[in-house]
Structures are given as C-alpha cells and as structure tokens.
C-alpha positions, 0 to 999 in steps of 0.5 A: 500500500502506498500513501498517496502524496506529492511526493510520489510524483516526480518533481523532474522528468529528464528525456534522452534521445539522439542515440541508440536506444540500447546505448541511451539505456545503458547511458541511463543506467550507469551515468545518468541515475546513478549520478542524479541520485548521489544529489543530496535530498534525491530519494530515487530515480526510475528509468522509463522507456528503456529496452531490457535485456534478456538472454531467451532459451527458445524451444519448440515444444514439438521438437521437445517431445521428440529428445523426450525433454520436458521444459521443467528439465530444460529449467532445472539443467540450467538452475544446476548449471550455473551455480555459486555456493558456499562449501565452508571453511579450511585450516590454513596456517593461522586462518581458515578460509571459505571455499565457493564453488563457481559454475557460473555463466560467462557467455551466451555459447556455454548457456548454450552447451547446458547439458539436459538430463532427461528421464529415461532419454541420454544428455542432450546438449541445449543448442540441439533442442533450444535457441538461445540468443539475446533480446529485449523484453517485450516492451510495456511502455514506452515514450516519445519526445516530439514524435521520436523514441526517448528515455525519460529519468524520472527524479523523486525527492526525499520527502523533507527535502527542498524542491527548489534546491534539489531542482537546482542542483539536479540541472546543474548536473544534468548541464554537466553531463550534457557538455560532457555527452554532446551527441546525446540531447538532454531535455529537461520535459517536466520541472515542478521547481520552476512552478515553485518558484515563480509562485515563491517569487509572486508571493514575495512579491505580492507581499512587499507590494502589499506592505508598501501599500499598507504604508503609503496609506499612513502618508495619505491619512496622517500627514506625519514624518513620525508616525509613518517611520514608527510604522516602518519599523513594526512592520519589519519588527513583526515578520521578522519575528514571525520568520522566527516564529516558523523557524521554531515551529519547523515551517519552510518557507513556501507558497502557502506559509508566504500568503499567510504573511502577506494575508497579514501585511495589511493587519500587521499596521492595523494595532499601531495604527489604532494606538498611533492615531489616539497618541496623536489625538492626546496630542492634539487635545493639549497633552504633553508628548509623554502623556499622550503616549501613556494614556493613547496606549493605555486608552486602546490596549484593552479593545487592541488586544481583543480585536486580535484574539478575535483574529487570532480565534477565526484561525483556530478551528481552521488549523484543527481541520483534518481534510484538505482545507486544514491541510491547506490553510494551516502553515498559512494561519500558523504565519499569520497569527505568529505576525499578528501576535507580533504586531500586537506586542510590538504596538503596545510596547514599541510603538509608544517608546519610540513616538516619544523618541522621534517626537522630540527629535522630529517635531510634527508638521503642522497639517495643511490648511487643504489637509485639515479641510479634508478632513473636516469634510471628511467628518462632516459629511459622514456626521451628517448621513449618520444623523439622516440614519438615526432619523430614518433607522427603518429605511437603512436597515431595510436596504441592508437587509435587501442588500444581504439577501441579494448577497446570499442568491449570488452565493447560491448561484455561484459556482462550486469547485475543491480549489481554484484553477491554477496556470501551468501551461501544461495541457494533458491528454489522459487516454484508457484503452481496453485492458489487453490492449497491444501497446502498438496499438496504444502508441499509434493512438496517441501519434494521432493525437500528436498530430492533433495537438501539433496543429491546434496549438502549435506545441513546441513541446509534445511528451507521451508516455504509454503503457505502465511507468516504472514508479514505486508507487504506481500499482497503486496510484495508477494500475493497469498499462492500458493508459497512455497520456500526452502532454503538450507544453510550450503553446501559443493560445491560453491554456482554455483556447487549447483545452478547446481545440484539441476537443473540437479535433478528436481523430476521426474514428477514436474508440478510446476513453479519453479526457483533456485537462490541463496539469495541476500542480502538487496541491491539487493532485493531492485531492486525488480528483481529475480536474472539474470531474462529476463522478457518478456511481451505480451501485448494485450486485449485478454486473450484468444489471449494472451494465445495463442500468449504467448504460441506460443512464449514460445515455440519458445524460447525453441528451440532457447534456449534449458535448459533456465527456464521458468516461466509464469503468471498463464493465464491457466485457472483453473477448476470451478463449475459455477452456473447459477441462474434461474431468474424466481424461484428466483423472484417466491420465492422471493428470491435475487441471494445475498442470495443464494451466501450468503447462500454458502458462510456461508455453506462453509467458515462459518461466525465469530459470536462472540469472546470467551476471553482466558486470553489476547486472543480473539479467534474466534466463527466461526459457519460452516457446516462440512467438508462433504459439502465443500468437495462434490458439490452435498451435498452442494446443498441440503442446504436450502435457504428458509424458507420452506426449499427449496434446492439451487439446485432448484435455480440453474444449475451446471456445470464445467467450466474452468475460469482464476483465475488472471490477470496480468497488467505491465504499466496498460495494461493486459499482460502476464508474461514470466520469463527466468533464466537459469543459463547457458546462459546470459542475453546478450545472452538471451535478443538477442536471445528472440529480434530474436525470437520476431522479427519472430512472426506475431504480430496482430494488438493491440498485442507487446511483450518487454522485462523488468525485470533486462534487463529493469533495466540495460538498464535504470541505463545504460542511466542515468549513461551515462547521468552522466557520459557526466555531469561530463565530462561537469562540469570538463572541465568547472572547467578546463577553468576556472583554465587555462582560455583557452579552449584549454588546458582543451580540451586536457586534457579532451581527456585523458577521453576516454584513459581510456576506454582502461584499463577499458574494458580489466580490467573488461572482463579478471577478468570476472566481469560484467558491472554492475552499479558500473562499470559504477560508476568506469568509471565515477570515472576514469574521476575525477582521470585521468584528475589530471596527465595531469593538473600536466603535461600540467600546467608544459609544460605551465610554461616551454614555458613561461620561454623560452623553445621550445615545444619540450624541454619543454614537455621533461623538463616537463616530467622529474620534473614530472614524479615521482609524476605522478608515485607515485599518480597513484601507490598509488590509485592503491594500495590503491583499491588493496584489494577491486579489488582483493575481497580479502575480505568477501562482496567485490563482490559489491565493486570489479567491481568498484575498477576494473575500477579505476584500470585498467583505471587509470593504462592505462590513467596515461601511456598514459598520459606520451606519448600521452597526450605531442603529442596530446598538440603539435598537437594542439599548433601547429594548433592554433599557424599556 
C-alpha cells in the first residue's frame, strides 16, 4: 500500500534521445541515475522507456517431445548449471578460509552447451533442442519526445527535502553531463521547481507590494514624518519575528506559509495604527508628548488586544481541520497569527517608546490648511448621513437587509469547485484503452493525437508516455498499462483556447476513453480528483444489471447534456478463449487441471530459470516457446502435457467467450464508474442536471446511483468549513463577553458577521472566481477582521454614555474620534491583499479567491459598520433599557 502524496510524483522528468536506444539505456543506467541520485535530498530515480535485456532459451515444444525433454528439465539443467555456493571453511596456517564453488555463466555459447538430463532419454546438449540468443523484453511502455523514441529519468525527492534546491542542483548536473555527452540531447520535459518558484517569487512579491501599500496609506491619512517611520519599523519588527516564529515551529518557507504573511501585511499596521492615531489625538487635545503616549496606549490596549484574539480565534478551528482545507490553510494561519501576535506586542510596547523618541527629535508638521479641510469634510459629511440614519433607522436597515439577501442568491448561484484553477501551461491528454490492449496499438493512438495537438496549438513541446511507468508507487496510484497520456507544453493560445481545440479535433474514428485537462500542480493532485470531474456511481450486485442500468443512464445524460465527456469503468466485457477441462481424461491420465494451466502458462509467458551476471547486472534466463504459439490458439494446443506426449487439446474444449476483465468497488460495494468533464458546462450545472436525470430512472430494488468525485469533495470541505466557520463565530463572541462582560454588546457586534456576506458574494461572482475552499477560508477570515471596527466603535459609544452623553450624541461623538482609524485599518488590509486579489502575480490563482473575500467583505462590513452597526446598538439599548 502506498500513501498517496506529492511526493510520489516526480518533481523532474529528464528525456534522452539522439542515440541508440540500447546505448541511451545503458547511458541511463550507469551515468545518468546513478549520478542524479548521489544529489543530496534525491530519494530515487526510475528509468522509463528503456529496452531490457534478456538472454531467451527458445524451444519448440514439438521438437521437445521428440529428445523426450520436458521444459521443467530444460529449467532445472540450467538452475544446476550455473551455480555459486558456499562449501565452508579450511585450516590454513593461522586462518581458515571459505571455499565457493563457481559454475557460473560467462557467455551466451556455454548457456548454450547446458547439458539436459532427461528421464529415461541420454544428455542432450541445449543448442540441439533450444535457441538461445539475446533480446529485449517485450516492451510495456514506452515514450516519445516530439514524435521520436526517448528515455525519460524520472527524479523523486526525499520527502523533507527542498524542491527548489534539489531542482537546482539536479540541472546543474544534468548541464554537466550534457557538455560532457554532446551527441546525446538532454531535455529537461517536466520541472515542478520552476512552478515553485515563480509562485515563491509572486508571493514575495505580492507581499512587499502589499506592505508598501499598507504604508503609503499612513502618508495619505496622517500627514506625519513620525508616525509613518514608527510604522516602518513594526512592520519589519513583526515578520521578522514571525520568520522566527516558523523557524521554531519547523515551517519552510513556501507558497502557502508566504500568503499567510502577506494575508497579514495589511493587519500587521492595523494595532499601531489604532494606538498611533489616539497618541496623536492626546496630542492634539493639549497633552504633553509623554502623556499622550501613556494614556493613547493605555486608552486602546484593552479593545487592541481583543480585536486580535478575535483574529487570532477565526484561525483556530481552521488549523484543527483534518481534510484538505486544514491541510491547506494551516502553515498559512500558523504565519499569520505568529505576525499578528507580533504586531500586537510590538504596538503596545514599541510603538509608544519610540513616538516619544522621534517626537522630540522630529517635531510634527503642522497639517495643511487643504489637509485639515479634508478632513473636516471628511467628518462632516459622514456626521451628517449618520444623523439622516438615526432619523430614518427603518429605511437603512431595510436596504441592508435587501442588500444581504441579494448577497446570499449570488452565493447560491455561484459556482462550486475543491480549489481554484491554477496556470501551468501544461495541457494533458489522459487516454484508457481496453485492458489487453497491444501497446502498438496504444502508441499509434496517441501519434494521432500528436498530430492533433501539433496543429491546434502549435506545441513546441509534445511528451507521451504509454503503457505502465516504472514508479514505486504506481500499482497503486495508477494500475493497469492500458493508459497512455500526452502532454503538450510550450503553446501559443491560453491554456482554455487549447483545452478547446484539441476537443473540437478528436481523430476521426477514436474508440478510446479519453479526457483533456490541463496539469495541476502538487496541491491539487493531492485531492486525488481529475480536474472539474462529476463522478457518478451505480451501485448494485449485478454486473450484468449494472451494465445495463449504467448504460441506460449514460445515455440519458447525453441528451440532457449534449458535448459533456464521458468516461466509464471498463464493465464491457472483453473477448476470451475459455477452456473447459474434461474431468474424466484428466483423472484417466492422471493428470491435475494445475498442470495443464501450468503447462500454458510456461508455453506462453515462459518461466525465469536462472540469472546470467553482466558486470553489476543480473539479467534474466527466461526459457519460452516462440512467438508462433502465443500468437495462434490452435498451435498452442498441440503442446504436450504428458509424458507420452499427449496434446492439451485432448484435455480440453475451446471456445470464445466474452468475460469482464475488472471490477470496480467505491465504499466496498461493486459499482460502476461514470466520469463527466466537459469543459463547457459546470459542475453546478452538471451535478443538477445528472440529480434530474437520476431522479427519472426506475431504480430496482438493491440498485442507487450518487454522485462523488470533486462534487463529493466540495460538498464535504463545504460542511466542515461551515462547521468552522459557526466555531469561530462561537469562540469570538465568547472572547467578546468576556472583554465587555455583557452579552449584549458582543451580540451586536457579532451581527456585523453576516454584513459581510454582502461584499463577499458580489466580490467573488463579478471577478468570476469560484467558491472554492479558500473562499470559504476568506469568509471565515472576514469574521476575525470585521468584528475589530465595531469593538473600536461600540467600546467608544460605551465610554461616551458613561461620561454623560445621550445615545444619540454619543454614537455621533463616537463616530467622529473614530472614524479615521476605522478608515485607515480597513484601507490598509485592503491594500495590503491588493496584489494577491488582483493575481497580479505568477501562482496567485490559489491565493486570489481568498484575498477576494477579505476584500470585498471587509470593504462592505467596515461601511456598514459606520451606519448600521450605531442603529442596530440603539435598537437594542433601547429594548433592554424599556
């Protein structure tokens, strides 16, 4: 059993052609491997498309009864023939020696002058009654680079190593050997370091860019030399602390754990700015430096740290999470929370210090008149909507209320997906053939499509690989040799426009299953699922039922979806020779079904008699009857199975027949597979339309059908985000009541929450993203970040109706302190994931819904968080109050 893993892939194929392909796979063998694997953090490396040697001991079973020899005594003559043991040990002076006795093959000529003993019949040398010669295994696999015969080195890593080191180092290899072999071509056909790469580097890059941002926004709304170097200086403070954070934690950095940091670089201002911003209103109160300091930070402190635990809380059932959403968002919720927690600590104890240091050094600049005008106007005309809010309360909350249920239908309608696509521009033709299907068959299947993918993209780079690759893992991960699959690389159109021609070019006259799919990376293969696929299986004892009620369905579904793909498990039944044993001769001859099967099987596959030693290779003696009688049923029933040389035909009755070959199961129950792609309909529409399908169709007692696949999946990473999510909203409002000690202000505070969702649905439908896990993981993210404005905001109401205030002119008080760093934490989480919601970088696709989400969310909850937050509070202070 092998566990399914990235690892288990090759992070890179090397092709070598240009040669003799005997030379290429000895080349292959002693140089090329072995020099790869000696590479630090290199676990193995396979050879595919290789010829192997084999040295044949060819007899024609006609002409073995003749010498009275059995096939058995041919095998046994060659076992005794070639020998190396241990006979013990001799005194010799001071030392006892071992003894070996050594009858070994040298040559091909003494395999040949093996002596058979037959019973009752004298010695007979093989070369009398055999053909021995050297040749190839019959081939299983084989590749192609560009329409010409390759050998491809497949590299694995080591489970804990680097890709991107590794990578370098296996090139910097493979371009020594290359000057050092200049008549053999080494093309480096798939390199999973360079995807890597270019998504470390856009990561990084999304995250300086976000941090730049998050900083230009202090300029624009403080209008200080000060406060946007104290800043300056958090920020650094805080990754590198979370740098050492991951460092003592064991995580790399990586695609996953740098959009953690960069989901954080705009929250990582958001608690310096807060306290920098009340410092900085002391200060204009009148307050010396010093006390400004003191009673800014000590002011905030307690609603500060509440609005990160809450943050923090949101990560926390995430982490927790055992699919594939845990195993995703948890490095990257481990970096945010560790730059968070640093964030805090350094805005509590940092900050404070050191706007008292640069304060006396670099006095602040008096604000421009236009500045100060700005901001006047700013604060008058949000004073002025909230007082038309606090007079019509009905009419604002009755538009939130519609705004939130158009919200709501436009994540209903939204399409669902396991993980958003990501661009590899790597195209793939995955085709399965009829289990027995010749390989020569299979090879010239996929040349048609070489041609097709030549002419629709213009690929520079076409890679095929047919039949069963020699991998560790690949009897479990993909069994059978009836697959082929082409890769076409390099193409001029976008990847869709690609995917569309090669389906509008199927070969005339294909019979194969077949799907095209671009190349996912790791991540996404880990899932296990084929790229937007709608598995629907039928359940039921039966094959023949299932075969029957399948095909019925496959049909139906056809017409309802015209254009969608679909492929099946291989129930159809395949042709057969059945032979039926007549018991009573067996019994009269004494002979057991065991030895007829036996008998065939040595005539057909041949039996391993022994091992012929070439240097530091073992190469198999395999003694086999010729070609001519594993091609013709009737020949190879004249092959004796007695010692009187009675043929197998007198034993047995011939007949075609047609037999299922394999048998697919799903939850230990016999079923049968149909897979749907299609790149023109979505998964939403496909899993509706087959419900309707499978809804019409008379079902027999014992029989069902239920969709699986990417749709099971969603489905399932659906309820336990869902679950998440109600967890989080739990643990924040908890943290909540134990800041304020009510449980009616956290109450309030929490019904910013659903707000949110009208900035999430919209965001996410009108830049055509799917909602995928990591939206799911933006929303629950949403949570933490928006609950932060209205503990500031409703902490500050608390405070004024306290002092004295009535609720009206408290909440417009309240609104007026407030309003900047409200502006200003939002603007800066917003522009901080800028980047990686624009995709602006290479990899970003997987990170861009979830920076989508927090996005829109945020936007649309800290708006509404001004406006309807202060009304829904009055509500209910007015209930409690009456």
């Amino acid at each position: 059993m092998a566990h399914k893993s990235p690892e288990n892939s090759p992070f890179l194929t090397l092709a070598l052609s240009g040669a003799d392909e005997t030379a290429l796979a000895r080349l292959a063998d002693y140089v090329v491997r072995r020099r790869l694997e000696q590479i630090r953090g290199v676990a193995y490396a396979s050879i595919n498309g290789a010829p192997r040697r084999e040295i044949y001991v060819e007899y024609d079973p006609l002409t073995l009864k003749a010498w009275g020899v059995t096939p058995e005594e041919i095998k046994t003559a060659l076992g005794e023939a070639n020998v190396r043991a241990p006979a013990g040990r001799i005194k010799n002076g001071h030392y006892r020696l071992s003894l070996r006795v050594e009858s070994v093959f040298t040559d091909i000529e003494q395999i040949a002058g093996t002596w058979v003993l037959p019973a009752g019949a004298p010695p007979v040398p093989l070369k009398k009654i055999a053909r021995v010669y050297e040749g190839v295994r019959e081939r299983t696999a084989l590749t192609r680079l560009n329409g010409a015969p390759c050998i491809t080195v497949d590299v694995y890593k080591e489970a804990a190593g680097n890709t991107l080191t590794i990578a370098a180092a296996s090139r910097a290899v493979i371009d020594t050997l290359q000057r050092g072999l200049p008549a053999v071509r080494m093309d480096i056909v798939k390199d999973q370091s360079r995807f890597i790469r270019a998504s470390v580097d856009g990561m990084e890059q999304s995250l300086l860019i976000g941090a730049l941002l998050s900083f230009a926004v202090l300029f624009i709304f403080l209008r200080s030399r000060v406060t946007p170097v104290i800043i300056g200086v958090a920020i650094p403070v805080s990754l590198l602390a979370a740098f050492i954070g991951m460092k003592l934690f064991g995580i790399s950095v990586n695609i996953i754990a740098l959009a953690g940091l960069a989901l954080g670089s705009g929250m990582l201002v958001d608690n310096a700015i807060v306290v920098l911003e009340n410092i900085h209103r002391h200060l204009e109160e009148g307050n010396s430096p010093y006390q400004a300091a003191l009673r800014g930070a000590t002011e905030v402190a307690l609603p500060v740290t509440a609005s990160t635990l809450t943050t923090l809380a949101v990560f926390l059932p995430v982490i927790f999470l055992q699919d594939l959403s845990g195993a995703i968002f948890g490095q990257q919720a481990a970096t945010a929370s560790l730059a968070l927690i640093a964030s805090l600590l350094a805005s509590l104890t940092l900050a404070p210090p050191l706007f008292l240091a640069l304060h006396k050094r670099f006095s602040r600049r008096p604000a421009h008149p236009a500045d100060k005008e700005k901001q006047s106007f700013l604060r008058e005309g949000y004073h002025n909507l909230m007082l038309l809010a606090l007079r019509w309360p009905g009419r604002v909350l009755g538009l939130t209320a519609l705004a939130l249920f158009l919200a709501l239908i436009t994540l209903i309608i939204n399409e669902r997906a396991l993980l958003p696509e990501t661009e590899t521009r790597e195209v793939h033709v995955r085709m399965r053939f009829q289990p027995g299907t010749d390989i020569g068959y299979m090879a010239g299947e996929s040349a048609r499509w070489e041609e097709t993918g030549r002419k629709a993209g213009m690929a520079e780079k076409i890679f095929t690989r047919v039949g069963r690759m020699e991998n560790l893992f690949s009897a479990e991960l993909e069994p059978g040799n009836n697959k082929a699959d082409v890769m076409f690389g390099a193409y001029k159109p976008s990847t869709p426009t690609m995917i569309r021609r090669l389906l509008q070019s199927v070969p005339e006259g294909l019979r194969i299953q077949y799907r095209v799919e671009r190349e996912q990376p790791a991540l996404r293969r880990l899932t296990g699922e084929a790229t937007g696929s709608l598995d629907l299986f039928v359940s039921g004892e039966d094959p023949e039922q299932l075969d029957s009620l399948a095909a019925r369905l496959k049909g139906k579904i056809t017409a309802a979806l015209p254009g969608v793909t679909i492929n099946s498990g291989f129930f159809e039944k395949v042709p057969v020779w059945e032979l039926t044993v007549n018991r009573e001769r067996l019994m009269r001859f004494n002979i057991s079904v065991d030895d007829v099967a036996r008998v065939l099987k040595e005539t057909l596959a041949g039996e391993q008699a022994t091992m012929y030693h070439d240097f530091d290779k073992n190469i198999a003696v395999i003694s086999r009857a010729p070609r001519l009688y594993r091609e013709d049923i009737d020949l190879l029933l004249q092959t004796p199975v007695t010692e009187n040389g009675r043929p197998v035909s007198d034993f047995v009755q011939v007949r075609p027949a047609m037999r299922l070959r394999s048998m697919d199961r799903h939850n230990q129950a016999r079923v049968f597979l149909l897979r749907l792609t299609s790149e023109e309909y979505s998964l939403n529409r496909m899993a509706e339309t087959t419900r309707r399908v499978m809804s019409r169709v008379q079902w027999p007692s014992g029989y069902r059908a239920y969709i699986g696949g990417s749709w099971e999946s969603v489905m399932r990473s659906a309820r336990l985000l869902l679950l998440a999510f109600f967890i989080s909203v739990i643990l924040v409002y908890l943290l909540l009541a134990s800041q304020f000690e009510s449980f009616r202000i956290p109450f309030v505070i929490m019904l910013t929450v659903p707000l949110a969702l009208i900035g999430v649905g919209p965001a996410l439908l009108f830049t055509s993203q799917t909602l995928s896990i990591m939206a799911f993981i933006g929303l629950i993210v949403v949570v933490g970040i928006v609950v932060n404005d209205g503990i500031v905001k409703i902490e500050f109401i608390e405070r004024r109706r306290r002092a004295g205030l009535s609720m009206d002119e408290a909440i417009l008080d309240a609104g007026r302190v407030r309003l900047r760093p409200i502006l200003m934490t939002t603007v800066t989480t917003v522009v901080g994931l800028l980047p990686l919601a624009l995709g602006w970088s290479s990899g970003a696709e997987l990170q861009r819904p979830m920076a989508i989400a927090i996005v829109g969310g945020v936007s649309m909850a800290t708006l509404l968080t001004l406006f309807v937050l202060p009304l829904l509070y009055k509500i209910l202070s007015s209930k409690k109050a009456g």
